[in-house]
GUVEXZA-934493 format. One record per atom (N, C-alpha, C, O, CB): x, y negated, z negated; residue in one letter. Coordinates in steps of 0.02 Angstrom, whole numbers, plus 32768, in hexadecimal, padded with zeros to 4 digits. Glycine has a CB too. Example, Ala and Ser with C-alpha at 12.3 -4.5 7.8 and 13.67 -1.06 7.14 Angstrom:
<nodes>
8294811C7E7AA/826780E17E7AA/829480A57E7AA/82C880A67E59A/823580E07E3CA/828280707E9ES/82AC80357E9BS/82857FFE7E76S/829E7FC77E6ES/82C0801E7EE2S/
</nodes>
This chain:
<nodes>
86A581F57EF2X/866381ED7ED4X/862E82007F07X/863281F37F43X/865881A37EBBX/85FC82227EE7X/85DE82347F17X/858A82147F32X/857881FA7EFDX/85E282757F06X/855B82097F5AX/851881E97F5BX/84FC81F07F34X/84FB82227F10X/84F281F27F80X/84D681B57F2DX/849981B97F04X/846B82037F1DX/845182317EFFX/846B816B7F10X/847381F07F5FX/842A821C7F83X/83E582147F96X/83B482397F92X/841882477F63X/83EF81D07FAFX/83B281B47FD8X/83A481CB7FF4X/83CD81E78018X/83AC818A7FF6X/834981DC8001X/832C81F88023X/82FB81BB804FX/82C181A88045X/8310822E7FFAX/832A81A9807EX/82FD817A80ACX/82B1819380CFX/8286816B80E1X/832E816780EAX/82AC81D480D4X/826681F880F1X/824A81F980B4X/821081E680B5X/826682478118X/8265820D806EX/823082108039X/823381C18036X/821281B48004X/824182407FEBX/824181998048X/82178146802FX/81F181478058X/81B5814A8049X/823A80F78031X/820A814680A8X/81F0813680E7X/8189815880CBX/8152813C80C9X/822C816F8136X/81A481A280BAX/815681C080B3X/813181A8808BX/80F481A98096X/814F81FE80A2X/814B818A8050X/81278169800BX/810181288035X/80C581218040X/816B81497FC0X/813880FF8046X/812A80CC8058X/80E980E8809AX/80B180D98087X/817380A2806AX/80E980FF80C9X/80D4811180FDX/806F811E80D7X/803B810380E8X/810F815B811DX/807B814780ABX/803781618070X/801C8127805DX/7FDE81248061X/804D818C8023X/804380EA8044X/802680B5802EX/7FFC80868057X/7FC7806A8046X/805280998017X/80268081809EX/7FF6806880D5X/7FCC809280DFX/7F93807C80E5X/800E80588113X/7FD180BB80E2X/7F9480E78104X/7F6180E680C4X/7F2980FA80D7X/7FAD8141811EX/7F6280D98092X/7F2E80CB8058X/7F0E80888054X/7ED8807B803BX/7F4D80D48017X/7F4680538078X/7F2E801C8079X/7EF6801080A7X/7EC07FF5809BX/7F5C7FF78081X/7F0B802780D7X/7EE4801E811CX/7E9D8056810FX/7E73805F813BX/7F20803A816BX/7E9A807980CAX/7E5380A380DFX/7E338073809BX/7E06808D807AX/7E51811480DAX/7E47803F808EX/7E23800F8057X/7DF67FC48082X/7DE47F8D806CX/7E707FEF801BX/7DF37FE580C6X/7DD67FB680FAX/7D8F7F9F80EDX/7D637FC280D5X/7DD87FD7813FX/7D8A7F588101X/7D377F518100X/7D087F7A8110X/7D0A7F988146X/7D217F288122X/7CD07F8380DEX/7CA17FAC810AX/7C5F7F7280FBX/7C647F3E80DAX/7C94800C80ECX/7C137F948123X/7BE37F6B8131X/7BC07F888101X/7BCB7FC080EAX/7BC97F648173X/7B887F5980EBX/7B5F7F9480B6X/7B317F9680EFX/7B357F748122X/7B377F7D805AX/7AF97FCE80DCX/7AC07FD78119X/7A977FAA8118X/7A897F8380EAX/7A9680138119X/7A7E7FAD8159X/7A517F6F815DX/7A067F848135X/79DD7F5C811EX/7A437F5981B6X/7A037FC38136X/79CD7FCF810DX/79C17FA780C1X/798F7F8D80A7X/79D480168103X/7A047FAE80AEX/79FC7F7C806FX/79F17F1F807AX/79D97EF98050X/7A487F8A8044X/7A067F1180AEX/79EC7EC280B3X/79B27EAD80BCX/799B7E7380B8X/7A057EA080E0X/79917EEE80CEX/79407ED980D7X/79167EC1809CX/78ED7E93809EX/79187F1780EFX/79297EEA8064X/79197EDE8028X/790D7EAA8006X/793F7E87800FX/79367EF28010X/78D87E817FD5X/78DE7E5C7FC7X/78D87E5C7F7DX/78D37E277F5FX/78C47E407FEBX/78D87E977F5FX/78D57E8F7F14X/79317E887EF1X/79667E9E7F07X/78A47EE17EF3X/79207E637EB7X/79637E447EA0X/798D7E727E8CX/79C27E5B7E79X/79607E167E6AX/79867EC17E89X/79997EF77E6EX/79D97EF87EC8X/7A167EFE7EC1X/79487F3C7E56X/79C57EF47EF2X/79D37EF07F31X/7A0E7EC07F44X/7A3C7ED37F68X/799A7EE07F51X/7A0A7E857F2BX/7A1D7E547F23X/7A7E7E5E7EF1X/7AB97E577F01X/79D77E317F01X/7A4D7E757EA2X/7A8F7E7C7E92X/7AC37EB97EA9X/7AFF7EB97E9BX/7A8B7E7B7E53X/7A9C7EEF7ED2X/7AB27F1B7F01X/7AFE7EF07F2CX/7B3B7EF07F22X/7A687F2D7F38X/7AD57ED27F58X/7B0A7EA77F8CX/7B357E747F52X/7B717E797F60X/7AD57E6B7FD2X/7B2C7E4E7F21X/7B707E437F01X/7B967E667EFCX/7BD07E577F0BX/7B757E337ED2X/7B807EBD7EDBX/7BA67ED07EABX/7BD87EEB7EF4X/7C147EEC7EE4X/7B827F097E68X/7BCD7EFD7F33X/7BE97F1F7F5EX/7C0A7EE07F8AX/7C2D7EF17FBAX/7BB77F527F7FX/7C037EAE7F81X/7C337E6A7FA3X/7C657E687F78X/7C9C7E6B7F93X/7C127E187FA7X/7C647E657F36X/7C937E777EFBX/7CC77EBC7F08X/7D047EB67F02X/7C5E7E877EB6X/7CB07EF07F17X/7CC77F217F27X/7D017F1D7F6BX/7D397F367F6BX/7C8D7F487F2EX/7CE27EF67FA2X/7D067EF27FD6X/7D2E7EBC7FBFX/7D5B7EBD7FEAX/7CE27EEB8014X/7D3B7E927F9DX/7D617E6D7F9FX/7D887E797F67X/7DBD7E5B7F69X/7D4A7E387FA7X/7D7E7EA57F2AX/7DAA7ED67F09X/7DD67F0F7F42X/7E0C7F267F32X/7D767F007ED3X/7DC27F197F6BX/7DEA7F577F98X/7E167F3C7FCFX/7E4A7F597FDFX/7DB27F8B7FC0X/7E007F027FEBX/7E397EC87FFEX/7E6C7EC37FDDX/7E9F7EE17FEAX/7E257E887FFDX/7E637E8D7F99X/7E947E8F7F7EX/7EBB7EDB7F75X/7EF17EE37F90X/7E847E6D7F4AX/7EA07F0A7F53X/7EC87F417F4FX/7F037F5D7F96X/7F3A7F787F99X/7E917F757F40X/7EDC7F497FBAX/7F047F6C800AX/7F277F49800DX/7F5F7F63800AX/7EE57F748054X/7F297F028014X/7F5B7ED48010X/7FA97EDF7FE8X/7FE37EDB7FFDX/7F377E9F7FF3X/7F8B7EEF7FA4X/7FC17EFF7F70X/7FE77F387F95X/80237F357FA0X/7FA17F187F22X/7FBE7F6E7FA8X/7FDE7FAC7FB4X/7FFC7FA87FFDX/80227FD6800FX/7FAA7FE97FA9X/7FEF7F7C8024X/80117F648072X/80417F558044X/80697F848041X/7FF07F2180AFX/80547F1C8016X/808D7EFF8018X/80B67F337FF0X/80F27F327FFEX/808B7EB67FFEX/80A67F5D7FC5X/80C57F7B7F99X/80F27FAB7FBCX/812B7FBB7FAAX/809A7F967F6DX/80CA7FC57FFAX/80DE7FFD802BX/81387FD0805AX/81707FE48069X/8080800E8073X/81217FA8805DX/814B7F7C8076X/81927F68803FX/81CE7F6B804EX/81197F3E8088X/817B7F59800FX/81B07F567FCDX/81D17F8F7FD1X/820E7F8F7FD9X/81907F517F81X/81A57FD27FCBX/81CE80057FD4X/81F0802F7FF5X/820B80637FE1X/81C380187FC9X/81ED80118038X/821A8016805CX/82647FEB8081X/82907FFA80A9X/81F880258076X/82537FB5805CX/82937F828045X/82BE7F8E801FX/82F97F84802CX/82877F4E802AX/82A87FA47FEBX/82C67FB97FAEX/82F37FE67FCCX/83307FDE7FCEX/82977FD67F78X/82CB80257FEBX/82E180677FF9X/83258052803DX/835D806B8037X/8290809F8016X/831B80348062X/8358801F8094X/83917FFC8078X/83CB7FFD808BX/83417FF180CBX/836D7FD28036X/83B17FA38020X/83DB7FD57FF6X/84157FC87FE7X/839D7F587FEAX/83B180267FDEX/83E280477FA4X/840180717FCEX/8435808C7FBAX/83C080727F5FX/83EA80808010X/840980B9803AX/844980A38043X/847A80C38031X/83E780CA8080X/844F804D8070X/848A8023806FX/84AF8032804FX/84DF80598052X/84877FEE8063X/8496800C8025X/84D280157FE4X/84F680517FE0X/852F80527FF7X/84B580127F9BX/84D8808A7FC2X/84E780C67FC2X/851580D48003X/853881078003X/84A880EB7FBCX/851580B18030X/854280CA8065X/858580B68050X/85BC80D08045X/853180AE80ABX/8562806F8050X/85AE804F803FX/85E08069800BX/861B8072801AX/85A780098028X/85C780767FCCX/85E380907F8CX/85FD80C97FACX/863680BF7FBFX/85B0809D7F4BX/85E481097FBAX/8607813B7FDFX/8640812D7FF9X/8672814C7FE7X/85E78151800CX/864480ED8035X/866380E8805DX/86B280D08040X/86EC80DF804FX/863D80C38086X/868B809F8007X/86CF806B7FDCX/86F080BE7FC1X/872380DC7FD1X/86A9801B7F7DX/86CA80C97FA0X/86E680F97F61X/870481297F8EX/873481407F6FX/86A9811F7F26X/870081477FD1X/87208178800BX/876A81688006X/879481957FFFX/870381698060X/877B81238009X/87AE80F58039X/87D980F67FFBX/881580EC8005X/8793809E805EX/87C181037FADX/87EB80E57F87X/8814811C7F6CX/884281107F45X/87CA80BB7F55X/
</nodes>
């Protein structure tokens, strides 16, 4: 019987893309030009962009761990796949 055909570099890279997406979902500052401001138009400005950063947290988060899932996944099927080769070789 022959491999599945794991491609540990094609996870490694998937997974590898996902951090690197996570990590560009980083805090940013709004300008200070806008805190000077005192009209309420300004105001709901800085909610709507505290909302935003803490929507892009969570998102990076998801996609840190997801990147991570998928490369668990991807080591536990390579395993396997060895092993099965290996059983099914011997028999």
């Amino acid at each position: 019987m022959s491999r599945i055909g794991i491609d540990p570099n094609n996870i490694n890279e998937r997974a590898a893309s996902l951090k690197q997406a996570s990590e560009n979902l980083g805090e940013q500052a709004l300008s200070p030009i806008d805190s000077r401001s005192t009209i309420s138009a300004n105001e709901n400005t800085k909610k709507a962009f505290e909302h935003a950063q803490s929507a892009h947290q969570i998102l990076g988060t998801a996609l840190l761990q997801s990147s991570q899932t998928i490369k668990d996944i991807g080591e536990g099927f390579f395993t396997l796949d060895e092993q099965a080769a290996t059983s099914f070789a011997s028999n």
